[in-house]
C-alpha positions as CSV (number, residue, x, y, z in Angstrom):
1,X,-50.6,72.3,25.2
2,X,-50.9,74.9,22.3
3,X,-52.1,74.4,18.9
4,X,-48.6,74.6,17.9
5,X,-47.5,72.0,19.6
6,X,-50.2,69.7,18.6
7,X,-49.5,70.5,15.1
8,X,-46.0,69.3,15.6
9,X,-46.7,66.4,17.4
10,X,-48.9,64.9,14.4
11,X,-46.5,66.3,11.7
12,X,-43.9,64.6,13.4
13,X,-45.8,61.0,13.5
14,X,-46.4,61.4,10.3
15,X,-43.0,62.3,9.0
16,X,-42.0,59.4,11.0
17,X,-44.5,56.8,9.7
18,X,-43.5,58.3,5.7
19,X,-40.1,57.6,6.4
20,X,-40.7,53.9,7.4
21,X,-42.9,53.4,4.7
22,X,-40.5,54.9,2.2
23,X,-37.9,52.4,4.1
24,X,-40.1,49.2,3.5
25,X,-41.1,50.3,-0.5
26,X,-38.0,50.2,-1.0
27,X,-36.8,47.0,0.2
28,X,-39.8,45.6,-1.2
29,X,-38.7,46.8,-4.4
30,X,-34.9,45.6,-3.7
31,X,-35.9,42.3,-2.6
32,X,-37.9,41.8,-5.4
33,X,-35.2,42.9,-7.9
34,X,-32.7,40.6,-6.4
35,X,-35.7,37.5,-7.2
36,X,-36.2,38.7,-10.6
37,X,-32.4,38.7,-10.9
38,X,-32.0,34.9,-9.6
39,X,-34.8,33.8,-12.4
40,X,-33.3,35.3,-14.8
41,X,-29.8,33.8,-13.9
42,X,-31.6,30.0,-13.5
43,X,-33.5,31.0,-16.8
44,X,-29.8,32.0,-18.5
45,X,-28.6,28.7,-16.7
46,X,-30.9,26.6,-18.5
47,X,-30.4,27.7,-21.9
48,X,-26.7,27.3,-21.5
49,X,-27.3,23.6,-20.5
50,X,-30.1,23.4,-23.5
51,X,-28.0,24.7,-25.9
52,X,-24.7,24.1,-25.1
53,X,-24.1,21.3,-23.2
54,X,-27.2,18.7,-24.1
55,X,-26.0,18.8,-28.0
56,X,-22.7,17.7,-26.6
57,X,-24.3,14.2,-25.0
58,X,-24.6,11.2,-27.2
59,X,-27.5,10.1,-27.9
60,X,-26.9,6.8,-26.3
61,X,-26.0,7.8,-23.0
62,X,-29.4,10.1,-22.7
63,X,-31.1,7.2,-24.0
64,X,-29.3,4.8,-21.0
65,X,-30.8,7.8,-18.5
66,X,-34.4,8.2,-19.7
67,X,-34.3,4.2,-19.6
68,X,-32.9,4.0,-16.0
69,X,-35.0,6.7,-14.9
70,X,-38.1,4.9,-16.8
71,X,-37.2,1.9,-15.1
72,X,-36.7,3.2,-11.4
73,X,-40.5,4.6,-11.5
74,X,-41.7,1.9,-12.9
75,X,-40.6,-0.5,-9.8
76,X,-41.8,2.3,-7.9
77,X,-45.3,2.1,-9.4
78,X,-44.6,-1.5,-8.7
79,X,-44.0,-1.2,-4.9
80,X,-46.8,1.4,-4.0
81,X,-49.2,-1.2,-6.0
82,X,-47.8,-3.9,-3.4
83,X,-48.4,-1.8,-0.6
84,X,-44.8,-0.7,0.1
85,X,-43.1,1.7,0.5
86,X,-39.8,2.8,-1.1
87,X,-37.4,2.2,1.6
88,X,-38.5,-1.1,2.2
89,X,-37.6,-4.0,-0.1
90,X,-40.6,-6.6,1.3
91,X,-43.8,-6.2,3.4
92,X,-43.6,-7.6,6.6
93,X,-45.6,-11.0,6.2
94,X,-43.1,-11.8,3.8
95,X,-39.7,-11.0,5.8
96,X,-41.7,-13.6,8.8
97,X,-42.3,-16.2,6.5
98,X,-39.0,-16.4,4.9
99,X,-37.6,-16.3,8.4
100,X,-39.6,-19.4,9.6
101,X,-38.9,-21.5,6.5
102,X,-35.3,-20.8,7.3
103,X,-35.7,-21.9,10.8
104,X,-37.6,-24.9,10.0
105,X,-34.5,-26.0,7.5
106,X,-32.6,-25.8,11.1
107,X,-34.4,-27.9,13.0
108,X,-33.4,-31.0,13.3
109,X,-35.2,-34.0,11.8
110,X,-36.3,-37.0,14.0
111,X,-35.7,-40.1,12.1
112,X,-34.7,-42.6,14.6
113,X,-34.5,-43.3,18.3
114,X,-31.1,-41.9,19.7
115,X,-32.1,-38.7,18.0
116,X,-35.7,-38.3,19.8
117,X,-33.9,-39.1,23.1
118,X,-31.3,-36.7,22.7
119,X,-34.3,-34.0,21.6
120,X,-36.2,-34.6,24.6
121,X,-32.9,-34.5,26.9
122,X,-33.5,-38.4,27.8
123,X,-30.9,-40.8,28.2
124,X,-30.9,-43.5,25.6
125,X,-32.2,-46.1,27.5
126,X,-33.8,-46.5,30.9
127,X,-36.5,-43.9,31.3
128,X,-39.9,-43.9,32.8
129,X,-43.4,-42.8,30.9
130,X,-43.3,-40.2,34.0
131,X,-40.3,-38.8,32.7
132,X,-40.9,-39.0,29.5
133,X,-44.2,-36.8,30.1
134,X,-41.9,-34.3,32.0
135,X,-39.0,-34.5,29.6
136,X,-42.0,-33.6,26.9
137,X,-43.6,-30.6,29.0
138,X,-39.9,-29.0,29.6
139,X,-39.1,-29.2,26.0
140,X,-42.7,-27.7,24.9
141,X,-42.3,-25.0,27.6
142,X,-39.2,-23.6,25.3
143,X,-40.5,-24.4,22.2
144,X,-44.1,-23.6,22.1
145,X,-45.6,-21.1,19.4
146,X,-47.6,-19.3,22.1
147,X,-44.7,-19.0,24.3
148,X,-42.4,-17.7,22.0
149,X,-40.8,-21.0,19.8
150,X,-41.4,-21.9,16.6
151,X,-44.1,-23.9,15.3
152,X,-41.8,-26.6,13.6
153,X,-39.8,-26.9,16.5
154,X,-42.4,-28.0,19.0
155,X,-43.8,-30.2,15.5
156,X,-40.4,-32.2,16.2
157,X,-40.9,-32.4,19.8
158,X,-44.0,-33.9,19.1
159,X,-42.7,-35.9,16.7
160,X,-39.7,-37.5,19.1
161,X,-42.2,-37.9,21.8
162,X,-45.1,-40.2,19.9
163,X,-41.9,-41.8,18.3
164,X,-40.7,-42.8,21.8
165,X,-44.2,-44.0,22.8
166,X,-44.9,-46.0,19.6
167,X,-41.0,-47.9,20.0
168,X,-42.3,-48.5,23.9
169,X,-45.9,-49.5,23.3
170,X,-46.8,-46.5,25.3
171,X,-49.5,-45.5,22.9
């Protein structure tokens, strides 16, 4: 390889690496022509609403916004303070506890004998203690806390049972 040649081969790169610098100035300088050109548009944008169109809004109706807006973060503020966030309406202690109180106005209340029996799946008369005490353990298997029932149900269990023992003299 001559002098020449190596000559050449290095002008070469270098014409080659000018002409892809001189390619990426100037799309650097298109691309940030077209961004100065979509500011100014948003900037032209909002003086048009500023100017034009805001004086054209009653007062009252931007007043009804600001207050609605004003209102909105405010029970925002609220929920964050509460701990919740603002998808949910309630925290989750809450949601349970409403959901037992409504479960305990379903339950029904023992007040008498036929209604203990039929609680406890006994017939209405003519039952042993012994199946009275497995009468009570079926029914507390389904309705136990720990096992998945509600606390006020297995209350009324409880309930029909001492009510069956006290009536018997089983106590």
């Amino acid at each position: 390889m001559t002098a020449g040649d190596v000559y050449l081969t290095y002008f070469g790169g270098a014409v080659a690496l000018g002409v892809i610098g001189g390619l990426v100035a100037i799309t650097f300088v298109l691309v940030t022509r077209l961004i100065c050109f979509a500011f100014m548009l948003v900037l032209i944008s909002a003086e048009i609403v500023l100017l034009e169109v805001l004086p054209s809004i009653p007062a009252r109706v931007i007043n009804l916004i600001s207050d609605r807006c004003s209102a909105a973060i405010a029970a925002q503020k609220a929920r964050k303070a509460r701990g919740l966030s603002a998808f949910r309406a309630e925290p989750e202690w809450q949601r349970l506890g409403r959901e037992e109180a409504r479960e305990d106005a379903t339950i029904v209340r023992i007040n008498g004998w036929v209604p203990a029996c039929k609680l406890l799946g006994l017939p209405v008369e003519g039952f042993t203690k012994a199946q009275l005490s497995r009468a009570y353990r079926k029914a507390m298997r389904k309705a136990h806390p720990d096992l998945g029932g509600s606390p006020s149900h297995a209350k009324a269990i409880n309930i029909a049972r001492d009510l069956i023992r006290k009536q018997l003299g089983w106590t």
